[in-house]
N, C-alpha and C positions, 0 to 999 in steps of 0.2 A: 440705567446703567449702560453703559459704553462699554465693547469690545475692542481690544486689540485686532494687531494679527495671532493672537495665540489660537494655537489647533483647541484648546479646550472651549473655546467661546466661536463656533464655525455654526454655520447654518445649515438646516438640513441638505441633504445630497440635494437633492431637484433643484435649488434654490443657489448648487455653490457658484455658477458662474451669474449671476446677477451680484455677487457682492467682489469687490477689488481684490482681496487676499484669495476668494477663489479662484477668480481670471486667473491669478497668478500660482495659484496651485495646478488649475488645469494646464496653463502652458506649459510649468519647470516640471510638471514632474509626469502627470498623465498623458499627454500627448506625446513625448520624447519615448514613453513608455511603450504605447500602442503603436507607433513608427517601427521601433524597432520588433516589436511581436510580427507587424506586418511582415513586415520584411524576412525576416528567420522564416513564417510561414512559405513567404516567395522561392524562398532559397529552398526549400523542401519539392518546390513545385519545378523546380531545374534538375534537381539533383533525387530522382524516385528513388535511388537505391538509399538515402538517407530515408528515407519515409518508411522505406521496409523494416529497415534495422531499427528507427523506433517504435514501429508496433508491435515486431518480433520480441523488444526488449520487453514494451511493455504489458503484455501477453505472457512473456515467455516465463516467469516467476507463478504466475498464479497456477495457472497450466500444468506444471511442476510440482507444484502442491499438491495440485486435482489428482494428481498422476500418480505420486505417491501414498496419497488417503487410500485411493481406489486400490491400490496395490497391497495395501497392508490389511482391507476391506476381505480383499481377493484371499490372499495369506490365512484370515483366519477363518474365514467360512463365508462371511457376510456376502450374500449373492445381489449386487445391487445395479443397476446402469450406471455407467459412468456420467449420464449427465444428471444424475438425482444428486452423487457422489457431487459434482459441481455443485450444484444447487446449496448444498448442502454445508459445502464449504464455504461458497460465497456468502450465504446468512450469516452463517458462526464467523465470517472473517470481517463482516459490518459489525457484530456486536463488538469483537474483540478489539476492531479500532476506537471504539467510542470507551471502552475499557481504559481508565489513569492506573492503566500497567505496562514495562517494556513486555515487547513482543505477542502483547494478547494473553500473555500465562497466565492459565485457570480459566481465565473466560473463552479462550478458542477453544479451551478442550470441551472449558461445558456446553458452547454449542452445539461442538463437534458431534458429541455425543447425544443431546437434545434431539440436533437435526435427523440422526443417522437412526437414533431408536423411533421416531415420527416418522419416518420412511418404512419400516418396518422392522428392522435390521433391531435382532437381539440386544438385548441390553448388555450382557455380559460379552458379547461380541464386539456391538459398537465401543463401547469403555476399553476392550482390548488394543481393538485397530487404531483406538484415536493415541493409545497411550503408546503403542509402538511409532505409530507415526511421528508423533512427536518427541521422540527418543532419538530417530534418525531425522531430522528436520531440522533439530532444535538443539537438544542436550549434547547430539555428537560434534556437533559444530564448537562445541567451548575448548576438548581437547586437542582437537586438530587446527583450528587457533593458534591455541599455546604451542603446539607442536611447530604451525609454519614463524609464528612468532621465534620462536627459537631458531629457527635454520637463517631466517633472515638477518636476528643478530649476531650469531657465529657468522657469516657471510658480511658483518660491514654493513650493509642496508641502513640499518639507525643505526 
């Protein structure tokens, strides 16, 4: 049997540029590709203050989370370090990606709460702080939404 150039009939990775349609996949589209990565990289190494502001950014959301767990932790009793409270968030926040639900719902909580009573932190405690937390996290962000959604349409916007 003979192959086209169809992508379903390509040859393993290691092997793509020995055959013609790979040469030609690696020039048109991988290389034009990692050129310009290079590059954008480069442009980061001119300009440090873009370099800040993307680690700041992407930093700055989890951070925020941590911040708030710990606080709602703090709130109900749960006496915990703030970097176990990381720790803690970060596990529950890998399962809850791997979770086929938006935003982690049910599975960041049952980390949340997994992680935080394996810490030591009460169980009626941990279930309290995870379920506030994510009250103001999560649930309060749908009507303040609708609310700026409204002010933008009254205002023209869309």
């Amino acid at each position: 049997m003979r192959c086209g150039p169809s992508p379903w009939c390509s040859p393993p990775g290691g092997l793509l540029g020995f055959t013609p349609p790979g040469r030609r996949f690696l020039h048109d589209k991988v290389w034009p590709f990692l050129r310009a990565a290079g590059s954008a990289v480069a442009g980061l190494a001119t300009e440090p203050a873009k370099a800040v502001v993307g680690v700041v950014g992407a930093l700055g959301l989890p951070l925020s989370q941590v911040v708030g767990l710990a606080m709602s932790l703090h709130a109900l009793g749960g006496g915990l370090p703030f970097v176990q409270v990381g720790a803690a968030y970060m596990a529950a926040r890998l399962i809850a990606n791997a979770a086929p639900v938006p935003g982690g719902l049910g599975a960041l909580e049952a980390g949340l709460v997994a992680g935080l009573s394996t810490l030591g932190v009460a169980a009626g405690v941990a279930t309290s702080a995870v379920l506030v937390y994510r009250l103001l996290t999560f649930w309060l962000n749908v009507p303040l939404g609708a609310l700026a959604l409204n002010v933008v349409q009254r205002r023209g916007y869309v």
